[in-house]
C-alpha positions in Angstrom: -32.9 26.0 3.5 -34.5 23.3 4.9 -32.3 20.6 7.4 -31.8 17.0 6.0 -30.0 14.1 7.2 -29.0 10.5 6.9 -27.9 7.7 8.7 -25.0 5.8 6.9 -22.7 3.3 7.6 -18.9 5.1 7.4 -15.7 3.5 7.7 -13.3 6.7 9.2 -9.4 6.2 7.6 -6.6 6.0 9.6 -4.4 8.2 10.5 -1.8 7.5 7.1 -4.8 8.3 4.8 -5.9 11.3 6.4 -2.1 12.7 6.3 -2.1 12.3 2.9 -5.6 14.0 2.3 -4.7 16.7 4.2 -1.1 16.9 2.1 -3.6 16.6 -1.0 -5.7 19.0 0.3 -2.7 21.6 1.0 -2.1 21.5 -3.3 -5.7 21.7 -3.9 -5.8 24.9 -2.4 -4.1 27.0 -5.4 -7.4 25.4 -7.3 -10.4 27.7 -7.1 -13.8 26.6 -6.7 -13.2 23.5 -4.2 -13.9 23.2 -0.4 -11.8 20.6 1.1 -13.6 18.4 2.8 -13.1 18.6 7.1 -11.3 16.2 9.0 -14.2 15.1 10.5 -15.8 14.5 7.7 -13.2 11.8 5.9 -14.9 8.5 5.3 -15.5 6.0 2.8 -19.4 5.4 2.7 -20.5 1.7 3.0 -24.1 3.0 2.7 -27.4 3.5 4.3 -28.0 2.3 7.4 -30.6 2.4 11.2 -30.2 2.2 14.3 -33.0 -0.5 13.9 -30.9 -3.2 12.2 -27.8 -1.8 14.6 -27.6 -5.1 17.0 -28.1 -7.5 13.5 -25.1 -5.2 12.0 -23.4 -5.7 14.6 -23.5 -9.5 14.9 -23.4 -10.0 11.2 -19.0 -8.0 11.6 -18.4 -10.2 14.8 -14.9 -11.6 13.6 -14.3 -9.4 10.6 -11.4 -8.2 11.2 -9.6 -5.5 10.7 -8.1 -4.9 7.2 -5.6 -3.0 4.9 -6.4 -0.6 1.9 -4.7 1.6 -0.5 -5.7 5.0 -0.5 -5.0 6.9 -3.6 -4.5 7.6 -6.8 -6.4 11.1 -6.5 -9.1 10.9 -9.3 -12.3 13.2 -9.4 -16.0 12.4 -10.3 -18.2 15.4 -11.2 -18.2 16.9 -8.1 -15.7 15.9 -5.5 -11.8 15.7 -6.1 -11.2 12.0 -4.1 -8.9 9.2 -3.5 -9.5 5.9 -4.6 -10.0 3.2 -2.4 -8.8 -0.2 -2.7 -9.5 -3.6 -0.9 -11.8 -6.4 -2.1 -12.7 -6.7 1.9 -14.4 -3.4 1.3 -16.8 -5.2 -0.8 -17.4 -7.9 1.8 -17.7 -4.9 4.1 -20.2 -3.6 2.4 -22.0 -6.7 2.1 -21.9 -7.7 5.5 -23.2 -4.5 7.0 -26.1 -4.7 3.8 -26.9 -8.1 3.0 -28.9 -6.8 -0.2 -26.0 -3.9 -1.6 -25.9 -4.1 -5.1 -21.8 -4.2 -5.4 -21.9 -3.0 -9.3 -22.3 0.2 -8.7 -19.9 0.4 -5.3 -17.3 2.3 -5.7 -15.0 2.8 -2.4 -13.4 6.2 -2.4 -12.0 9.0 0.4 -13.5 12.3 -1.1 -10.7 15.3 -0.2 -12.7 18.1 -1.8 -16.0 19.3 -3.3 -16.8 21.4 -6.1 -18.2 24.7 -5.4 -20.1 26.4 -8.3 -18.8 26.4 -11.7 -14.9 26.2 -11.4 -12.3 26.6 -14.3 -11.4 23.0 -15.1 -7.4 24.0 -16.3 -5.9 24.3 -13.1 -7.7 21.6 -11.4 -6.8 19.3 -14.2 -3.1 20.4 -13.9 -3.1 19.8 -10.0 -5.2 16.8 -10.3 -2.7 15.3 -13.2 0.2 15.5 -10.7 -1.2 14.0 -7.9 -2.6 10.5 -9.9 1.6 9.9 -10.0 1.7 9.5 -6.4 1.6 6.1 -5.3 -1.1 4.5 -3.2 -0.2 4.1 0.5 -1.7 1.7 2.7 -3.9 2.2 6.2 -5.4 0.0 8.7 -9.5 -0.3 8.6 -10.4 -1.1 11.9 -14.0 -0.1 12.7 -16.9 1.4 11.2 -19.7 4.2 12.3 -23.3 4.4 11.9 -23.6 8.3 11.9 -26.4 10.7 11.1 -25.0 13.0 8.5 -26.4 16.2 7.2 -26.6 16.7 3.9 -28.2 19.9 3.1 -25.9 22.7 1.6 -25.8 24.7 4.4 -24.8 22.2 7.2 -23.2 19.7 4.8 -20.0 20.2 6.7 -20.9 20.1 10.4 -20.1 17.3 13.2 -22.3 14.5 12.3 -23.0 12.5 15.2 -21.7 9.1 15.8 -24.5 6.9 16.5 -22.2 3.5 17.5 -19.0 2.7 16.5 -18.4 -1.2 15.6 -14.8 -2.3 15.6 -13.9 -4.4 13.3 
């Protein structure tokens, strides 16, 4: 299989939203088909990025700010289990990092697991149906990362490497 990779703009959780991942993560496991997602690997994507426009990125956040966010309730799309991620600055976020980002279609979410082949949808759906009653909590967004991610199946879950980090 052939190695491929992208640079993206990430914004890592905190350490409150990765607790609860990894507690999501913990009554995922009775669920076959899914591979939870790494520590390392939690993010919510902001999108695609260079090291090329890093310095103009970098300008463009200079008094941001740090921010708050609700992580959660769990939802799924088709092939990650995830939590939902909610702050209108994640929008401007967005925006600032990509002045052209088409917001329709941005979607801010923490992905805990992936699908893996062609699971049974019952227990999922069972496990999945008790975690949306959990309320959201809240976590501190307080820089983002340009990293070079694999994406190919085989080394979809290794260390990316952190390009620069921006604080917010």
């Amino acid at each position: 299989e052939e190695e491929a990779y992208l640079t993206m703009w990430l914004a890592p959780p905190g350490a409150a939203a990765c607790a609860v991942a990894a507690a999501l993560q913990r009554e995922l496991s009775g669920a076959s088909g899914f591979v939870r997602t790494p520590r390392h690997g939690l993010h919510v994507s902001l999108g695609p990025g260079s090291e090329s426009e890093l310095e103009a990125v970098r300008e463009r956040l200079r008094g941001f700010g740090s921010f708050e966010a609700e992580y959660g309730p769990a939802t799924c799309f088709h092939e990650a289990h995830v939590l939902e991620v909610r702050s209108a600055r994640f929008a401007e976020l967005a925006r600032t990092i990509d002045v052209q980002k088409d917001l329709a279609e941005f979607l801010p979410h923490l992905s805990i697991a992936y699908v893996e082949g062609r699971p049974p949808q019952g227990p999922s759906r069972e496990v999945l149906a008790s975690l949306r009653k959990r309320p959201p909590i809240r976590d501190l967004v307080s820089e983002v990362q340009l990293c070079i991610v694999p994406v190919a199946r085989g080394n979809l879950f290794d260390p990316w490497r952190v390009v620069a980090t921006v604080r917010l």
